[in-house]
C-alpha positions as CSV (number, residue, x, y, z in Angstrom):
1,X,19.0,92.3,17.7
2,X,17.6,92.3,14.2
3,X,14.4,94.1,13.2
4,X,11.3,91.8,13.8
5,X,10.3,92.1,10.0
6,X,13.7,92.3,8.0
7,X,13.3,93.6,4.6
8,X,14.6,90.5,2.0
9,X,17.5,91.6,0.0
10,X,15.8,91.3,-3.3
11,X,12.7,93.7,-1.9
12,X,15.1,96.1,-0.9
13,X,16.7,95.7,-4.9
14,X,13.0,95.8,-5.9
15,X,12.1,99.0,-4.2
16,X,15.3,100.9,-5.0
17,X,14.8,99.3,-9.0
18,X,11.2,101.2,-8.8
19,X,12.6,104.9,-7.3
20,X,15.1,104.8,-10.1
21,X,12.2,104.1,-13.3
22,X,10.0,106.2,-11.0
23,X,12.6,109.3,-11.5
24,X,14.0,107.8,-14.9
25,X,9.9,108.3,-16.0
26,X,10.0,111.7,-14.8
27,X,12.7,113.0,-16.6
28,X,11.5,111.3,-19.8
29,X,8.0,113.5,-18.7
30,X,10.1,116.7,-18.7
31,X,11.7,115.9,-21.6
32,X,8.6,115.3,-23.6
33,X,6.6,118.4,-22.3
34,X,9.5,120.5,-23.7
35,X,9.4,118.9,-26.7
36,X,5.6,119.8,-28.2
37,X,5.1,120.5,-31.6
38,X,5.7,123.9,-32.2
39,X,2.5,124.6,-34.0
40,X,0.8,122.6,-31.9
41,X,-0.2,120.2,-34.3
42,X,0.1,116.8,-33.6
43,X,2.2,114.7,-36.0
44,X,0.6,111.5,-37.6
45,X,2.3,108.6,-37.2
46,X,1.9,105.0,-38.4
47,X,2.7,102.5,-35.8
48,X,3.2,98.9,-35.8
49,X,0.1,97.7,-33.3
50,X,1.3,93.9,-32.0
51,X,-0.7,91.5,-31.9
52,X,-2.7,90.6,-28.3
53,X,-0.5,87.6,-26.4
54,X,2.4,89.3,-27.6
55,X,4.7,91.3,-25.3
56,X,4.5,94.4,-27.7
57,X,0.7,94.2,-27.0
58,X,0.8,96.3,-23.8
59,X,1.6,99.5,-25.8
60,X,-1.3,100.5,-27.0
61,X,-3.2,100.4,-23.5
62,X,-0.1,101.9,-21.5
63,X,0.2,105.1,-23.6
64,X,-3.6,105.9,-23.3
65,X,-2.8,105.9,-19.6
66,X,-0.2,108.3,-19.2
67,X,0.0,111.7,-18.9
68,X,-0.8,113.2,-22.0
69,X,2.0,115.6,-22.0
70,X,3.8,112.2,-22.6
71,X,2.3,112.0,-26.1
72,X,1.6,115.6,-26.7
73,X,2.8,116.6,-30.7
74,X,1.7,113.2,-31.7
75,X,-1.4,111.6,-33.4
76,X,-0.5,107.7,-33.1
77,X,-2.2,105.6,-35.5
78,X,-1.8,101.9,-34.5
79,X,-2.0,99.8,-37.3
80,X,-2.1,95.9,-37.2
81,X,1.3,94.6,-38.7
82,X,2.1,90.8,-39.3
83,X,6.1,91.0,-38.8
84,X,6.4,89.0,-41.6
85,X,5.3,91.5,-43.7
86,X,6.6,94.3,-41.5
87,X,9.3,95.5,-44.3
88,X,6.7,95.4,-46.9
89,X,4.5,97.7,-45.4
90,X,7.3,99.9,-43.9
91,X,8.7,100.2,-47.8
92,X,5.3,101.0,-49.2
93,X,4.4,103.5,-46.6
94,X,1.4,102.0,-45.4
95,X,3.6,101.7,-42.0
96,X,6.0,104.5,-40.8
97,X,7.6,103.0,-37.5
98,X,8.2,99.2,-36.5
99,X,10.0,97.0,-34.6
100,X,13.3,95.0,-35.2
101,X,16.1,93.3,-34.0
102,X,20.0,93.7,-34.6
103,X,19.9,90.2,-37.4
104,X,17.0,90.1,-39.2
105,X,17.7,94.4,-39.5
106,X,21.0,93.3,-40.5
107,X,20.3,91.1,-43.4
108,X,17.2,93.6,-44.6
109,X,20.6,96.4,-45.3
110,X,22.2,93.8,-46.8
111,X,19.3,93.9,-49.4
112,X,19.6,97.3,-49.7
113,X,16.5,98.4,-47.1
114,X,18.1,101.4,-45.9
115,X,16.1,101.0,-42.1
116,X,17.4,102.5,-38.8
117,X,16.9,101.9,-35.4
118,X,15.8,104.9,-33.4
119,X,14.1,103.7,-29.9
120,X,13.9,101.5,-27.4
121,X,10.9,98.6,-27.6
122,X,12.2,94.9,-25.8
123,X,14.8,93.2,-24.2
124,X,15.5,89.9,-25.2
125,X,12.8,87.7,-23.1
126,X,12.6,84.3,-24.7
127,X,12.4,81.2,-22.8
128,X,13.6,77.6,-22.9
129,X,10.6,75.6,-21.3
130,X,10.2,71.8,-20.8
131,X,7.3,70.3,-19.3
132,X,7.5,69.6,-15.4
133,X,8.2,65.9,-15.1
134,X,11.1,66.1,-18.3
135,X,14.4,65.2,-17.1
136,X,15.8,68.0,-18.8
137,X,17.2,70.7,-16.4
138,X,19.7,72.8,-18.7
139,X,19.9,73.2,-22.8
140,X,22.8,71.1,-23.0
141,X,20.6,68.2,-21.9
142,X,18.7,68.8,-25.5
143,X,21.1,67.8,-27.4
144,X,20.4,65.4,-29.9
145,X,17.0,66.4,-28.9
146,X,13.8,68.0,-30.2
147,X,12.5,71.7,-29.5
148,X,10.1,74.0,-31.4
149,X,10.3,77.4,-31.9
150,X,9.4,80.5,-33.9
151,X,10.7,80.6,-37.8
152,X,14.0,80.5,-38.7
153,X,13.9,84.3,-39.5
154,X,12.2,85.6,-36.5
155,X,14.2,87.9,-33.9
156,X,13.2,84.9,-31.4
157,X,15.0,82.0,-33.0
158,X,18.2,84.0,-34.1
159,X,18.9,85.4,-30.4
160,X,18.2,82.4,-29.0
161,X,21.2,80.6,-31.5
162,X,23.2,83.5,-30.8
163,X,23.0,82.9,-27.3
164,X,23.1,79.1,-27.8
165,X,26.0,79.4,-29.5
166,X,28.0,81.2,-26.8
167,X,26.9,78.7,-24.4
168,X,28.5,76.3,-26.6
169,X,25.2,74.3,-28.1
170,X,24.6,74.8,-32.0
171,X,21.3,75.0,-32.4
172,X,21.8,74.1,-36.5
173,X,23.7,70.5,-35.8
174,X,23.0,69.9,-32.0
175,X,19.8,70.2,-31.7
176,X,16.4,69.2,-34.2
177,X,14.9,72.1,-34.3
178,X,11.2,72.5,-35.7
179,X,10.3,75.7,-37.0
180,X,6.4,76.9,-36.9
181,X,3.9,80.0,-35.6
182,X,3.6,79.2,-31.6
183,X,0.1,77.9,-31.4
184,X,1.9,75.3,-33.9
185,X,4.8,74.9,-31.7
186,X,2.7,74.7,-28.8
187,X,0.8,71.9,-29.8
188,X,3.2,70.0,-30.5
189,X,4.6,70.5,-27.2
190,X,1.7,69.5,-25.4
191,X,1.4,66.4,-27.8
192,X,4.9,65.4,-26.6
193,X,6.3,65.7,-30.3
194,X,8.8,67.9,-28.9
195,X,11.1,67.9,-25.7
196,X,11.3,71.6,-25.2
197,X,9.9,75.4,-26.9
198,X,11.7,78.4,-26.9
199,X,8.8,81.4,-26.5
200,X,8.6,85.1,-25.7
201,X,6.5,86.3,-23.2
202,X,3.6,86.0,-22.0
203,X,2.7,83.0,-22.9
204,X,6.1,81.7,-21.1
205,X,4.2,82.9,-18.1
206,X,1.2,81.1,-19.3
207,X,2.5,77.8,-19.3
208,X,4.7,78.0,-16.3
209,X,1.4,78.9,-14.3
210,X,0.3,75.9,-15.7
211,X,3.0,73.8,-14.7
212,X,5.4,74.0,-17.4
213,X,9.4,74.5,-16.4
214,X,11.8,76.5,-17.4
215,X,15.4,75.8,-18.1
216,X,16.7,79.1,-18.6
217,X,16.5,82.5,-20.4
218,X,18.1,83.4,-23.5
219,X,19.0,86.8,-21.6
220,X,21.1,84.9,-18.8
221,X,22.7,82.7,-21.6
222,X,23.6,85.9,-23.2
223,X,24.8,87.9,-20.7
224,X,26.8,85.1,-18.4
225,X,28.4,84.2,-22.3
226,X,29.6,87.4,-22.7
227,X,30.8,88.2,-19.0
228,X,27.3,89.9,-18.5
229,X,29.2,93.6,-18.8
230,X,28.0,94.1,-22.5
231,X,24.7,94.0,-21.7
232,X,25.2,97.0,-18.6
233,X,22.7,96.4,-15.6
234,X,19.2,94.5,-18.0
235,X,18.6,92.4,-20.7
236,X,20.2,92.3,-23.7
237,X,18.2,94.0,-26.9
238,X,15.9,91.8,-28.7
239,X,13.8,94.1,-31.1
240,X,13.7,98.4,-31.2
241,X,11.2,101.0,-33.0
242,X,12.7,101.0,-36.7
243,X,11.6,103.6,-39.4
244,X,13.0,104.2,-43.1
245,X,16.2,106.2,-42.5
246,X,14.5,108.9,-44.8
247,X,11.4,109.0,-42.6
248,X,13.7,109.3,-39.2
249,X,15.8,112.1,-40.7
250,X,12.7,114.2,-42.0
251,X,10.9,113.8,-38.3
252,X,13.6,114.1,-36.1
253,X,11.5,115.5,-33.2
254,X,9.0,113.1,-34.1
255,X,11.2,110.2,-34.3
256,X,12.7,111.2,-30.5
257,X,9.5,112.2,-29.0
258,X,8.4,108.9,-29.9
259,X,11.4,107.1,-28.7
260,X,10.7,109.0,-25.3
261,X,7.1,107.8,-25.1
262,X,8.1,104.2,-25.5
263,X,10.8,104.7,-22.5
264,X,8.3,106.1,-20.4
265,X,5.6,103.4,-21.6
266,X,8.1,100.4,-20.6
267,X,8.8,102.6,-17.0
268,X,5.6,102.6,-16.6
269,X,5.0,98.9,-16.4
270,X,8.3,98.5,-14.6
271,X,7.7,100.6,-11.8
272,X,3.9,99.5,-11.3
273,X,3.0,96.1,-12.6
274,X,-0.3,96.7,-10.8
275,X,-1.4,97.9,-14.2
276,X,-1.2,94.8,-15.2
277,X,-4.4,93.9,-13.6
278,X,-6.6,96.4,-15.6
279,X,-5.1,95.3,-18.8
280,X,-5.1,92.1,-18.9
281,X,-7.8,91.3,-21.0
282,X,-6.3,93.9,-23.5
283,X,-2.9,91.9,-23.9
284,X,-4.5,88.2,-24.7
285,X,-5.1,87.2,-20.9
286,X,-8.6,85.3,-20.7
287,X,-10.6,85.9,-17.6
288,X,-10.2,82.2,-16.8
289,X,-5.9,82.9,-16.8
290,X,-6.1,85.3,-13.7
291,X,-4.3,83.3,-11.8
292,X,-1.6,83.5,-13.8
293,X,-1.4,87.4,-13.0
294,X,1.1,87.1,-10.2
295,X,3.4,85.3,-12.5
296,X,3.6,87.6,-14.9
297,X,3.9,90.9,-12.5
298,X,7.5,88.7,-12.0
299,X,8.3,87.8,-15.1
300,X,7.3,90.4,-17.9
301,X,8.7,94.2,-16.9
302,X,12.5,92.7,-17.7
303,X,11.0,92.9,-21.2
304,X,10.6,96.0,-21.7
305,X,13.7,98.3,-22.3
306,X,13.8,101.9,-21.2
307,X,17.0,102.9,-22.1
308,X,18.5,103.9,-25.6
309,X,21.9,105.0,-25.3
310,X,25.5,103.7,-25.9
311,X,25.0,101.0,-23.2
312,X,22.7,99.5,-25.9
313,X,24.1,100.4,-29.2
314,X,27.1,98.5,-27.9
315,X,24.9,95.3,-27.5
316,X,23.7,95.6,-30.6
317,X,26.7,95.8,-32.4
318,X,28.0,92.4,-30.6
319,X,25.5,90.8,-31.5
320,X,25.8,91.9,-34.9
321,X,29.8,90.2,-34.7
322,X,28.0,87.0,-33.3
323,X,25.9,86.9,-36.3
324,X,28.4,87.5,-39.0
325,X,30.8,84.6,-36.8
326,X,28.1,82.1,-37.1
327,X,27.3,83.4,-40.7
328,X,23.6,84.4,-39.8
329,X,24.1,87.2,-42.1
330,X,27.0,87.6,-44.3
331,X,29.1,90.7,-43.5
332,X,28.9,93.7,-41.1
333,X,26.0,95.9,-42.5
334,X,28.4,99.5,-44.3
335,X,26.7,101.5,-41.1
336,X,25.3,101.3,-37.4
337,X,21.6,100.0,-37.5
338,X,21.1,102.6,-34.5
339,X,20.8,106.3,-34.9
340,X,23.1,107.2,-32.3
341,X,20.5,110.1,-31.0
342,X,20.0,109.4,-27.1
343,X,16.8,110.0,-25.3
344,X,18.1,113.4,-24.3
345,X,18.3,114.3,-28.0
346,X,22.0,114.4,-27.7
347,X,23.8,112.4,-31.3
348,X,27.1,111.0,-30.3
């Protein structure tokens, strides 16, 4: 006879999913505790702070609740960094560490910015999202079609045509695509001036508590496209913490102590959205959008990536082919954009 309250398969995944970032967090604790400053100093560092309603947003909050042997060595000093202007800053040393992805990095070598990746930050989380009574139920039924999303240049549109483009939909000649900052792109989608949005989290999660449908994730797209194996057992890489190669190779500690912090930031949230609930407020959420809460317990810790290692690295450099295939950027950059230095300090 079966138990009179069977566990679900996908709460037993759940649970099992949580041990594992409960232990992975622990080691990263270990790790960082072993790891302080040998003077005891802590080390100042420059951080890109994201803006509230962006997933990045949760950072700041998250580290001031861990243990503080987490961050011990380091005096972080969040500073408010429009991406646009990201590699400006970064260059002029107003910024040491920020956040990009594998194309946009790509084409900034190209130029001559000698940038590296040296941490994990977010897996790719953008969303294709029609609104409930469309008759839209895939991306293929856009085509010919009209969808809104971030700037041509942004991490979020290029992805998304990567994946798009393994999927078999060109997002250049398929698809009419309208390029603006999301409150823009929003409005217009509530207008009806557009069919669909592509968006990051969470204000996917916002407008599917609303109502709002979604037709599929750029991650899936990715992963089912490339036989899913590529992209090990998460998401595939969207953006990572980036520093002037200079910077990374004069603060090596620095630069892996911080990588560490971040892994054990996006554990955090992974293994107890609960948090979630105090900080809220702190990531863009008005008080009038708790409802929305349970919605994004479900749909934001895929975002966060806790892992930097060769499972990653190997991501990045497909996607890195993809881009030079579809001429996003124009050649492969002369070296990896990663540092190949694991969380465990061990360079392969």
């Amino acid at each position: 006879m079966p138990p009179e309250n069977p566990v679900p398969p996908h709460n037993r995944a759940r649970r099992a999913f949580l041990k594992s970032s409960l232990m992975a967090s622990a080691g990263v604790l270990v790790a960082a505790s072993a790891a302080r400053a040998a003077d005891g100093n802590p080390v100042p560092v420059r951080i890109t702070l994201p803006s509230p309603g962006s997933a990045g947003s949760v950072w700041r909050p998250l580290v001031a609740r861990l243990d503080p042997a987490l961050s011990s060595g380091l005096d972080l000093q969040w500073v408010t960094a429009d991406p646009g202007k990201m590699q400006i800053q970064l260059a002029a040393g107003a910024l040491d560490v920020g956040v990009f992805g594998a194309v946009g990095l790509g084409n900034l070598v190209l130029r001559g910015q000698d940038i590296v990746l040296f941490g994990p930050a977010l897996n790719n989380h953008g969303k294709w999202l029609v609104q409930n009574d469309s008759p839209y139920r895939k991306p293929a039924d856009l085509i010919g079609k009209r969808i809104a999303t971030q700037p041509e240049t942004s991490e979020t549109y290029q992805q998304a045509r990567l994946a798009a483009s393994l999927a078999g939909i060109d997002l250049k000649r398929d698809v009419e695509v309208i390029f603006g900052p999301p409150t823009a792109n929003l409005a217009l989608f509530e207008r009806g001036d557009v069919d669909a949005v592509i968006v990051l989290e969470p204000t996917a999660t916002r407008l599917v508590a609303n109502g709002v449908r979604e037709i599929a994730r750029v991650a899936d797209m990715w992963k089912q496209a490339s036989g899913g194996e590529e992209a090990g057992s998460g998401d595939p890489f969207l953006v990572g913490l980036a520093a002037r190669r200079e910077w990374v190779e004069n603060n090596r500690v620095t630069a892996t102590r911080l990588a560490r912090l971040f892994a054990a930031a996006n554990g955090a949230l992974r293994a107890d959205t609960s948090v979630l609930d105090v900080i809220y407020t702190e990531i863009g959420f008005r008080e009038h959008e708790r409802h929305a809460l349970p919605f994004l317990k479900e749909r934001l810790p895929a975002a966060y990536s806790t892992r930097w290692d060769e499972s990653v690295w190997k991501v990045i450099d497909r996607q890195i082919d993809d881009a030079v295939r579809l001429g996003l950027i124009a050649s492969r950059p002369p070296r990896p954009l990663y540092d190949g230095v694991r969380l465990d300090g061990a360079r392969t």
